[in-house]
C-alpha positions in Angstrom: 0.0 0.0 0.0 1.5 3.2 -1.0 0.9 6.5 0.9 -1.7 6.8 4.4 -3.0 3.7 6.1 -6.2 3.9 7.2 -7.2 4.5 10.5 -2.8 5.5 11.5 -2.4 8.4 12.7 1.2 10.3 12.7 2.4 10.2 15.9 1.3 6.2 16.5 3.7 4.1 18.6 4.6 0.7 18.3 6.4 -1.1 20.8 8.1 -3.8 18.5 8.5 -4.3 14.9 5.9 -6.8 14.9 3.1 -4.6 15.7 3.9 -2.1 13.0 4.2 -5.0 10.9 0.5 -6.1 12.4 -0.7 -2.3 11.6 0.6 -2.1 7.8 2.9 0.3 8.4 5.8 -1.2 7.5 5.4 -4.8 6.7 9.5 -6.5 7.0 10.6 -7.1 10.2 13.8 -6.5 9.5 14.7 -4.8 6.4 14.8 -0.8 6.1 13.1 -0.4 3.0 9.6 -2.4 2.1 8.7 -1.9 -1.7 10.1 -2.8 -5.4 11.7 -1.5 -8.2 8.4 -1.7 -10.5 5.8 -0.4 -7.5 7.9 1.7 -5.4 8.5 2.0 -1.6 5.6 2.0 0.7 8.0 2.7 4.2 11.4 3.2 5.9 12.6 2.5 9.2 15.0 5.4 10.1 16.6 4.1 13.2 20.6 4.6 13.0 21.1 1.4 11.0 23.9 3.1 8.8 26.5 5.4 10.1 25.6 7.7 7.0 22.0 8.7 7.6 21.5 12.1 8.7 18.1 13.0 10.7 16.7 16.7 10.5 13.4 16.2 11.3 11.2 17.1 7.9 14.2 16.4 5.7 16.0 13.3 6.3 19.4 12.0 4.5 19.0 8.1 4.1 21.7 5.4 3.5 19.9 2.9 1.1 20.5 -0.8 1.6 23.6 -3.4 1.4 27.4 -3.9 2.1 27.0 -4.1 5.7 28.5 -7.2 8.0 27.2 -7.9 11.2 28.7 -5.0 13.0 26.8 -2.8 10.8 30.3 -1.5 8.9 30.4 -0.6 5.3 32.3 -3.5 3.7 31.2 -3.5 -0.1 29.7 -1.1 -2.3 25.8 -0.4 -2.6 23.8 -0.4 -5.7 20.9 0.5 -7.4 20.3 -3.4 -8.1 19.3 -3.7 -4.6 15.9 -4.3 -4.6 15.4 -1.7 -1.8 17.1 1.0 -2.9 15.3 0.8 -6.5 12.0 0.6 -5.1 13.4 4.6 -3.9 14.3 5.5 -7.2 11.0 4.7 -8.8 9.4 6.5 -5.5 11.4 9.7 -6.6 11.2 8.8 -10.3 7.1 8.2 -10.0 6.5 11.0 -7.2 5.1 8.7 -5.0 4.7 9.2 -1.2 6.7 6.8 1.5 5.7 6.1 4.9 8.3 7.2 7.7 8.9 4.8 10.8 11.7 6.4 13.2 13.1 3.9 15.2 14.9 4.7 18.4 18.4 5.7 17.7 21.0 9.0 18.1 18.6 11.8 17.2 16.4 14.4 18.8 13.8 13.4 16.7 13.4 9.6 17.6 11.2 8.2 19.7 12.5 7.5 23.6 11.6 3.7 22.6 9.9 1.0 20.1 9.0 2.7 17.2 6.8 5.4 15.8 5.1 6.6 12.7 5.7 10.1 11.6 4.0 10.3 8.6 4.2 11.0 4.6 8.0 12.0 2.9 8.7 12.1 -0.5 11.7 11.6 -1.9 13.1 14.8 -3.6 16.8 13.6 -5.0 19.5 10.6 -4.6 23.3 10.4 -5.4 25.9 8.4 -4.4 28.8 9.2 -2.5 31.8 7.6 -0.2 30.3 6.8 3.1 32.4 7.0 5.9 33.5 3.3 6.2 35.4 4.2 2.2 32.5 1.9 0.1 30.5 3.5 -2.4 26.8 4.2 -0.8 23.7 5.5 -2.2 21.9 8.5 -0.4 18.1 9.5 -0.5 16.7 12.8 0.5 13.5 12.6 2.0 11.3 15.7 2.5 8.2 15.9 4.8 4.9 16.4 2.7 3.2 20.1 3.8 1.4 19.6 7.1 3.0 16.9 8.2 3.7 17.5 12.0 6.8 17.0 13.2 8.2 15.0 16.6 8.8 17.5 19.5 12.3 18.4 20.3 14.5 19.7 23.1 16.4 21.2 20.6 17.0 21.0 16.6 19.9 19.5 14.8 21.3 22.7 11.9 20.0 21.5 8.5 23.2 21.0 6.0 22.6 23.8 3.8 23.0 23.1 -0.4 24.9 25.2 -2.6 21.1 25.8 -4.5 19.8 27.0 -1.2 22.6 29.3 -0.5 22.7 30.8 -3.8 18.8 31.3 -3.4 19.0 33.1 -0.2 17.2 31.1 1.6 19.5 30.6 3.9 22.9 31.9 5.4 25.9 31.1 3.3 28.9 29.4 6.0 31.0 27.4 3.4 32.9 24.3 3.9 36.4 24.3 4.0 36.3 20.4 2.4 33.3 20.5 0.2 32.2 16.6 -0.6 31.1 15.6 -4.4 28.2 13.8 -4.7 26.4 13.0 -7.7 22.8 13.5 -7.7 20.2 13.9 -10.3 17.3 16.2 -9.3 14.0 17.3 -11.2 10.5 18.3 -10.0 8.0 16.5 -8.5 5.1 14.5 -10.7 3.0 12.4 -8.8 2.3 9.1 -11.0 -1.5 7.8 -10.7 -2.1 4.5 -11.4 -3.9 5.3 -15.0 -0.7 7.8 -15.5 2.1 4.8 -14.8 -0.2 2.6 -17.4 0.7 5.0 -20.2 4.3 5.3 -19.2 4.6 1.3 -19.1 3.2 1.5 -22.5 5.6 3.7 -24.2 9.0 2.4 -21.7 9.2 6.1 -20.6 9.5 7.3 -24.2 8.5 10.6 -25.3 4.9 10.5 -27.5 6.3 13.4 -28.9 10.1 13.9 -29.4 11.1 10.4 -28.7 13.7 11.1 -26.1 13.7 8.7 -23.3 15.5 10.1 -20.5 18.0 7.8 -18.7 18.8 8.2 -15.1 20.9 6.3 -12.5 18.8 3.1 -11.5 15.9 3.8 -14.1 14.5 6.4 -16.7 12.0 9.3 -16.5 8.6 10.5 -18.1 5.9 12.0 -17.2 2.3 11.6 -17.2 0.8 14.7 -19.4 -3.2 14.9 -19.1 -4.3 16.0 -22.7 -7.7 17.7 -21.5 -6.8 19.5 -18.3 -8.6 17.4 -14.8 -10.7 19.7 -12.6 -12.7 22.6 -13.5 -13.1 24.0 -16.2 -12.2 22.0 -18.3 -13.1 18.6 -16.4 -11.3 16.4 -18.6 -11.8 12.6 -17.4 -8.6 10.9 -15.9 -8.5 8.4 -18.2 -5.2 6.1 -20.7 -7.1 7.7 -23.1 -7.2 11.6 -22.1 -3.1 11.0 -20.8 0.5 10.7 -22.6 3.8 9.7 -22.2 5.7 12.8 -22.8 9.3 14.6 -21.7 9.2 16.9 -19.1 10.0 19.8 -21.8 6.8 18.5 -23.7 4.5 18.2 -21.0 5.6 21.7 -20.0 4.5 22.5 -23.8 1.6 20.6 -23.9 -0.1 22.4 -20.8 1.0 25.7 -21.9 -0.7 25.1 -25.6 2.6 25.5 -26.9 1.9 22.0 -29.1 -1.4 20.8 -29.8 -2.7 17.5 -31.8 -4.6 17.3 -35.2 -7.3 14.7 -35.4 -5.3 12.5 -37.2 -2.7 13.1 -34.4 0.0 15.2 -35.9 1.7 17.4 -33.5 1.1 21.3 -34.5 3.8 24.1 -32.6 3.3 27.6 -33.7 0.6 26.6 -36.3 2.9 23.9 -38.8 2.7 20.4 -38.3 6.0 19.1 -37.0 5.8 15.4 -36.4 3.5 12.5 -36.1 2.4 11.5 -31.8 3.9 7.6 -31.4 0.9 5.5 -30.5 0.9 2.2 -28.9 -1.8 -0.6 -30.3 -3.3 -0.5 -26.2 -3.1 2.8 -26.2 -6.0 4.6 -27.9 -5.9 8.4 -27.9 -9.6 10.0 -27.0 -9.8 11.9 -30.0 -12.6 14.3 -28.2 -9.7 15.1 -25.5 -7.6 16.0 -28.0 -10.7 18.5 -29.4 -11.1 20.4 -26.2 -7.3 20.7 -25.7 -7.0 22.4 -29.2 -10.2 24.7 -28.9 -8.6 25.8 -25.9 -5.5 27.0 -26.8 -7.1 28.2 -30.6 -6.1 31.9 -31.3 
């Protein structure tokens, strides 16, 4: 189950990881991560299993899964094979929502004992890095959905600021006298319905329109484009039919009227027909969508 389960509250304690196994919240009772590479991850246990994690409360830095011994030292590299740590890259790739369970362990922000669930984080970017054992580990950043409350603290830990943050202003610029690399791939947020993941099975994350399939660490990345717009007032249903498989430059396109479709499916920009849209034999294009998208954007 990805996202809420019904009837949890944020804030629920468990005692053991059996009962929050019993509740649904997070289902292993022992691995970190519960999901897969093709649905995603429903939950993480953040409890201090890996020297690398870092816990700020509604962003949390989290060592994915694999190379530890007994002792819990790094001995061998991770990778994105694992089937934990891909279930997070198709969270971050898809935009889906995963379940945090903080486990006691070295931070303000975990419970005194057992276990507790503290509600929705997406996952905003990954990379990999040297951890501090010298292997090759793979790092998540989790955010905190909006609203989410957060555990009560004594005190909060200073939030590692990025060089994008700094050069925003949004926060104080202090510097680091022995930056680290890490390489990370970051893009915006898309949340992936079930109808909208269909399409993007169909076409293997190929654009509809330019063809480009873009290839990222672990996986590739689409996005689901609505053809007539959901929600008033233009109520268009949320349907295979009424969505594509598009690039995140064509989507932006798309919705912006930038491209439109002819009957017969060409693809119009700036009034001159400039390609054919790939179709799929499942996937049949709802030709009245495609209407009410160009009437809307007709000059």
């Amino acid at each position: 189950m990805i996202g809420e389960v019904p009837h949890v509250p944020v804030g629920q304690e468990y005692a053991t990881r059996r009962l929050a196994h019993e509740a649904g919240v997070h289902r292993p009772l022992q691995a970190g991560i519960c999901g897969t590479k093709k649905k995603g991850a429903e939950s993480i246990v953040v409890s201090g299993g890996y020297k690398d994690d870092e816990d700020y409360g509604s962003v949390i830095i989290y060592t994915g899964h694999g190379g530890q011994d007994g002792a819990k030292n790094q001995v061998s590299d991770q990778t994105l094979d694992d089937s934990g740590n891909a279930a997070l890259v198709t969270s971050y790739l898809e935009g889906l929502p995963v379940r945090v369970i903080r486990g006691k362990h070295d931070s303000p922000y975990a419970p005194a004992s057992g276990y507790r669930y503290d509600g929705l984080y997406r996952v905003t970017n990954y990379g990999s890095k040297l951890g501090i054992d010298g292997f090759l580990i793979w790092q998540f950043r989790l955010e905190a959905y909006d609203g989410t409350p957060m555990p009560q603290v004594a005190h909060q830990q200073e939030l590692r600021v990025t060089p994008a943050e700094a050069d925003s202003g949004a926060a104080p610029v202090r510097g680091n006298e022995a930056p680290e690399r890490v390489t990370s791939t970051v893009q915006r947020i898309v949340r992936s319905s079930a109808v909208k993941r269909q399409v993007k099975d169909w076409h293997d994350n190929r654009c509809q329109v330019c063809d480009i399939r873009i290839e990222v660490p672990g996986g590739s990345y689409s996005e689901g484009a609505h053809i007539q717009a959901l929600g008033s007032p233009h109520n268009g249903p949320d349907t295979t039919g009424n969505v594509l498989c598009l690039c995140a430059n064509c989507h932006v396109m798309l919705d912006a009227g930038a491209i439109v479709l002819g009957d017969d499916l060409s693809v119009v920009r700036g009034g001159e027909v400039v390609g054919t849209l790939r179709t799929h034999p499942r996937h049949v294009i709802d030709r009245d969508c495609v209407r009410q998208h160009r009437e809307r954007w007709r000059r």
